[in-house]
C-alpha positions in Angstrom: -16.1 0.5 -17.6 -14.3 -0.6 -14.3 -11.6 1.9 -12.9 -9.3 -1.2 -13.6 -10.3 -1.7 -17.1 -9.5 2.1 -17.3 -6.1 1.7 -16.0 -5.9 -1.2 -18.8 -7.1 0.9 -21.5 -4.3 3.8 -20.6 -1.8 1.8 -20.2 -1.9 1.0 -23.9 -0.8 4.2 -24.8 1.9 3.8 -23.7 5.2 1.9 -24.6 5.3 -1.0 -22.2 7.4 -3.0 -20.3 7.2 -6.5 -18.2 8.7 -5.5 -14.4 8.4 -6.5 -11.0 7.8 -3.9 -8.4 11.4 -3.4 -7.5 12.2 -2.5 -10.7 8.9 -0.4 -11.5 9.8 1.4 -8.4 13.8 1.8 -9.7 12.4 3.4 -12.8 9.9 5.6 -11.1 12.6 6.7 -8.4 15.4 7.3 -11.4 13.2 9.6 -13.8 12.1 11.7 -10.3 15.7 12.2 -9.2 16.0 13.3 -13.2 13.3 15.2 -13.4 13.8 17.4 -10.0 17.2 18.3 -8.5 15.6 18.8 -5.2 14.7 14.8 -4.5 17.1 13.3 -2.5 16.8 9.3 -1.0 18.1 8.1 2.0 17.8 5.4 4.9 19.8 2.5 6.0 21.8 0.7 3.6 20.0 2.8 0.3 23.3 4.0 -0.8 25.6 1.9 -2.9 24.5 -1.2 -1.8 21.0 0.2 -3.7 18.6 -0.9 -0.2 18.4 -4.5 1.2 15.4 -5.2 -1.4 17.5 -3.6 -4.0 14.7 -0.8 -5.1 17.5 1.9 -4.6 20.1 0.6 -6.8 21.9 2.6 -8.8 20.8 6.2 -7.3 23.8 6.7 -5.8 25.6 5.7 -9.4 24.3 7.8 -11.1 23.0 11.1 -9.3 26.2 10.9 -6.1 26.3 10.6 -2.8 24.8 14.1 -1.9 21.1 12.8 -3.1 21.6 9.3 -2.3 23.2 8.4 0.9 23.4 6.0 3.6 22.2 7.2 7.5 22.8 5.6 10.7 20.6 3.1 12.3 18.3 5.4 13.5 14.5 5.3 12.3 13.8 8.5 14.4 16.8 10.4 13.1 16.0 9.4 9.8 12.3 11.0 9.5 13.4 14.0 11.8 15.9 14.7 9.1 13.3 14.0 6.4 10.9 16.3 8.1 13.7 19.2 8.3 14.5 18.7 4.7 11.5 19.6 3.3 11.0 22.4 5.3 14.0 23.8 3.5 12.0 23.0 0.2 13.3 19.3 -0.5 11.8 16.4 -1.8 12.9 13.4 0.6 12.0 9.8 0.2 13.1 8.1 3.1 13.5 4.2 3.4 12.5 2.4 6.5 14.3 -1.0 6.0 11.2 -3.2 6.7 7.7 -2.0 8.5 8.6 -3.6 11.4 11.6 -1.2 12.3 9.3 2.3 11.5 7.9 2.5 15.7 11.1 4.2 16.9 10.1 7.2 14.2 6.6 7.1 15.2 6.6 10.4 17.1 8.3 12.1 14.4 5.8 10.6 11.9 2.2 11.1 14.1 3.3 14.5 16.0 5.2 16.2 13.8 5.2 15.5 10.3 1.3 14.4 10.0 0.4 18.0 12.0 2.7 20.4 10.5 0.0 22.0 8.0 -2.0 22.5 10.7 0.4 23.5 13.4 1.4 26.1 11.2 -2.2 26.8 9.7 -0.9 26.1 6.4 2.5 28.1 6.0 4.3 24.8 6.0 4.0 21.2 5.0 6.0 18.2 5.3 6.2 17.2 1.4 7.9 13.9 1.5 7.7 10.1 1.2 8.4 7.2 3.8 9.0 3.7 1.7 9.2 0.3 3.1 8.6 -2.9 2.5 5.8 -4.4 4.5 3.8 -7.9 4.9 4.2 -11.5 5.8 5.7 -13.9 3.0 9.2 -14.1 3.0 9.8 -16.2 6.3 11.1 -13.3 7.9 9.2 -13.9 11.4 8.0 -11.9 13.8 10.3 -8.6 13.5 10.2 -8.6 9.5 6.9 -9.6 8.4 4.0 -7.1 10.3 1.4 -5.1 8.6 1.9 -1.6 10.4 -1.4 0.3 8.2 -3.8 0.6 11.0 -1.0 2.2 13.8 -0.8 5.1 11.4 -4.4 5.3 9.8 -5.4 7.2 12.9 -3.4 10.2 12.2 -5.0 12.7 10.3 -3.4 14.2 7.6 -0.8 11.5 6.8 -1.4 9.8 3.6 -1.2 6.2 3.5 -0.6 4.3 0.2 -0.3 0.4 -0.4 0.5 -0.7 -4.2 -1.0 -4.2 -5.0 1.4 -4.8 -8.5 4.3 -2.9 -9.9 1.7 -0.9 -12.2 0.2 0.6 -9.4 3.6 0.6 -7.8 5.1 3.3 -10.5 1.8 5.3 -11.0 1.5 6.1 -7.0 4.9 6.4 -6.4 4.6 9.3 -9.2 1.2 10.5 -7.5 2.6 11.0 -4.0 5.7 12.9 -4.9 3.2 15.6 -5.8 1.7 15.7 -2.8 2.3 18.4 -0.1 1.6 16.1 2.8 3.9 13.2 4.6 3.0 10.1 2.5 3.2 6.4 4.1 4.4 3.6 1.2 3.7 0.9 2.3 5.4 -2.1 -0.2 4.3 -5.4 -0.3 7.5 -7.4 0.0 6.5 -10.8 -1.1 5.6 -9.4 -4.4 8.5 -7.7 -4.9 10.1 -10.1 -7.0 7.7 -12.7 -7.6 4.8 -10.6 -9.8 5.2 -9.0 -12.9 3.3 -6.7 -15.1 3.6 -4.4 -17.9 3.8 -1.1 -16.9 4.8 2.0 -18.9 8.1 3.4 -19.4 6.6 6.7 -19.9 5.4 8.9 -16.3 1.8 8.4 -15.4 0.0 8.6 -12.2 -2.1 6.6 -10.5 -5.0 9.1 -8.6 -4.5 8.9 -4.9 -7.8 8.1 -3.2 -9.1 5.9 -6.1 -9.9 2.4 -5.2 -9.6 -0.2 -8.4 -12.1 -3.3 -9.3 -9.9 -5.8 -10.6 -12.7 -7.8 -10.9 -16.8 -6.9 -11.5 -18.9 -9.4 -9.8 -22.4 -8.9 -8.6 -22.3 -11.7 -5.2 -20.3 -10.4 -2.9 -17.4 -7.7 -2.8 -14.0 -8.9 -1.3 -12.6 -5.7 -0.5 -8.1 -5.7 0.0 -5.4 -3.9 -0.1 -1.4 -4.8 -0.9 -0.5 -8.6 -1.3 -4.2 -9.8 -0.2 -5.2 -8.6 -3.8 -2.9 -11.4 -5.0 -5.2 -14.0 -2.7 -8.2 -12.2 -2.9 -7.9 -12.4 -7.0 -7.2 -16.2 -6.5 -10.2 -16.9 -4.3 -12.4 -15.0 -6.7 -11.6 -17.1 -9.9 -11.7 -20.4 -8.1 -15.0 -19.7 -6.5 -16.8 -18.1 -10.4 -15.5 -22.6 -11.3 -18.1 -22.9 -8.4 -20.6 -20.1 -9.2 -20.3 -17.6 -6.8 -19.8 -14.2 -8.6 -17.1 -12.3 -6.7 -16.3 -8.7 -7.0 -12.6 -7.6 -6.0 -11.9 -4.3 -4.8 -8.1 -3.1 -4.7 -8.5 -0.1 -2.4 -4.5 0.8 -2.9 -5.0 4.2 -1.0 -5.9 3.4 2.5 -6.4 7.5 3.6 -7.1 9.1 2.2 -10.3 5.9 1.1 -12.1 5.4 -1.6 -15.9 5.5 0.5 -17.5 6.0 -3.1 -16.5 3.0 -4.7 -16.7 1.1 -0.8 -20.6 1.7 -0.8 -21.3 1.4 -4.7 -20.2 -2.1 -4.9 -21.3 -2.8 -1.3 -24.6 -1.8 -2.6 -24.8 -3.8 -5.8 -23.6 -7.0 -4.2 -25.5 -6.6 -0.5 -22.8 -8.8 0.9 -18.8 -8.0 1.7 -16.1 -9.8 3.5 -12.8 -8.0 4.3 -9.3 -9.7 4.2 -5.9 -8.3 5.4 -2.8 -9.8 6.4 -3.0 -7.6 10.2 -4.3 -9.0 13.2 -8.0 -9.0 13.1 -8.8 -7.0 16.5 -8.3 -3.1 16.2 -7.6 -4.1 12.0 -8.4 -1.4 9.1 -11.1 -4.3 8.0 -13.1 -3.0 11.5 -13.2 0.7 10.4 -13.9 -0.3 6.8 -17.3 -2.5 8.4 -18.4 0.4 10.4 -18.5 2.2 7.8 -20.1 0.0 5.4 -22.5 -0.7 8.3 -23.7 2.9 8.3 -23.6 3.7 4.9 -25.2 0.4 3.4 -27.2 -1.0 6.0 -30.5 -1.7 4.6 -28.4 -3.0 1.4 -26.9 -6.2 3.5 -28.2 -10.1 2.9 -25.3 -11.0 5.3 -23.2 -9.8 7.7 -19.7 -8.2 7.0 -16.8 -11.0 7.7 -13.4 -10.9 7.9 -10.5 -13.1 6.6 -7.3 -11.5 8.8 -3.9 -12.6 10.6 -4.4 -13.8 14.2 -4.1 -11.9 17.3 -0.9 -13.5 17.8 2.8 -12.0 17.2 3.7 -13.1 13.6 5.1 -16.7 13.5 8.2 -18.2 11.5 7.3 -21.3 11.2 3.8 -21.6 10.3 3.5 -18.3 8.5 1.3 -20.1 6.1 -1.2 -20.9 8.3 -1.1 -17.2 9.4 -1.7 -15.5 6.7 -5.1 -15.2 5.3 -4.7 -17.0 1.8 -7.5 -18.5 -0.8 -8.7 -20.7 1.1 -9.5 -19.2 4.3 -10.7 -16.3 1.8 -13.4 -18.9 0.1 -14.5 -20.3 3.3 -15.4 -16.5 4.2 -17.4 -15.8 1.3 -19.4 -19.1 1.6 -20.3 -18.3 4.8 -21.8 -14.7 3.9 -22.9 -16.7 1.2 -24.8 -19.5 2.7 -25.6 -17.0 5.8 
């Protein structure tokens, strides 16, 4: 059995209901405010208004203005504060407004939160949570639509988490607040509103550093993360019509990575193409093919391809043709394919 058809299979223990991410993310964020005294959200606009995406609403309602406030317009300020917080033995999940606005906190985030364990050789950790929405797909050009994951996958010891559905949403929103180390959430914002699962009301967790097969194939893995899944998904069930046999791999925890289920699948198929909405130069897909390349070699028919963004500032206007959708995905895998 697939880790996905796993997930399926526990989820029906459950009582379930049909959400979108925003509001899987709402009910995760309400029962953890419940559940411990010492979780507090914050970040520009999270307060009443409830965030510009909404995901925040009603904290502030119900729990007041000591856990769930509004800060100034400072991305910096607001991780420095986070960082202090949970030194004092808080729970903080901050809210970066959109990706694109997170570079100003970057030092706090690379040298001080992600080293603090080992600065301090283990007598402190930073144990909180940075959301924000992230991703092309919402017309927001080229200050509100980047895919910041591979700035940040180069700091050890910062966790980096990107939920592909509001199911996985919920269950690694739970997953990370348990974690003693700095977590990256990275939110796909064009599926905030337009995908819907059924996801429990209960708590459950999703395990950070497990990858999910959404779909067994034994052709060629398409390996994604975030809103590609969406595409990649797409891609895979027009091209079975056409019978190409396509296995899709959510990876949904981007560090620490899911190498295991990388190679297995790379191993079983002998061919792989990577998509992501970044740039292609200096993208996560590059690490992910070195290290396919080393580990799974003398299993390839092909070489790895990629189906990324350009090396070009995001654009407004022809966002489509930007980001990497089915059909740039399916002439990818017939290329491996045919190679």
């Amino acid at each position: 059995m697939t880790s996905y058809a796993k997930c399926l299979e526990k989820r029906s223990l459950y009582t379930l209901s049909e959400m979108t991410i925003i509001q899987a993310l709402n009910q995760a964020l309400h029962a953890a405010f419940q559940r411990n005294e010492k979780v507090l959200a914050f970040g520009e606009d999270v307060g009443a208004f409830g965030g510009v995406f909404r995901v925040t609403v009603g904290l502030q309602e119900k729990f007041g203005e000591e856990r769930c406030f509004d800060t100034p317009l400072s991305e910096g300020g607001i991780v420095g504060f986070a960082i202090g917080l949970a030194q004092k033995g808080f729970k903080p999940i901050a809210e970066i407004q959109f990706a694109d606005y997170i570079f100003p906190a970057y030092d706090q985030i690379v040298n001080e939160a992600a080293k603090m364990r080992y600065r301090s050789g283990g007598q402190y950790t930073s144990s909180f949570i940075i959301r924000t929405p992230y991703g092309g797909g919402i017309h927001g050009g080229l200050y509100h639509s980047q895919s910041v994951e591979a700035a940040f996958l180069h700091t050890p010891g910062l966790l980096v988490l990107v939920p592909s559905g509001p199911y996985f949403a919920k269950g690694l929103l739970n997953a990370a607040l348990k974690r003693d180390d700095p977590v990256l959430f990275l939110e796909p914002k064009r599926l905030y509103r337009s995908l819907k699962e059924e996801v429990p009301d209960d708590y459950f967790e999703t395990p950070i550093g497990k990858a999910s097969i959404a779909k067994e194939g034994a052709d060629v893995t398409l390996i994604g993360w975030g809103a590609e899944t969406a595409e990649n998904k797409k891609a895979a069930a027009t091209l079975q019509n056409q019978g190409i046999d396509v296995e899709v791999l959510d990876l949904l925890s981007l560090n620490p990575l899911d190498e295991e289920a990388l190679f297995t699948s790379v191993q079983k198929t002998g061919r792989c193409v990577i998509s992501h909405e970044a740039p292609k130069t200096q993208g996560f897909g590059a690490e992910l093919a070195a290290l396919i390349q080393e580990k799974c070699l003398l299993f390839l028919k092909a070489p790895i391809l990629r189906a990324t963004g350009f090396d070009t500032p995001f654009p407004h206007t022809l966002e489509e043709a930007y980001l990497p959708g089915e059909e740039r995905i399916i002439r990818t895998i017939q290329k491996v394919i045919n190679n």
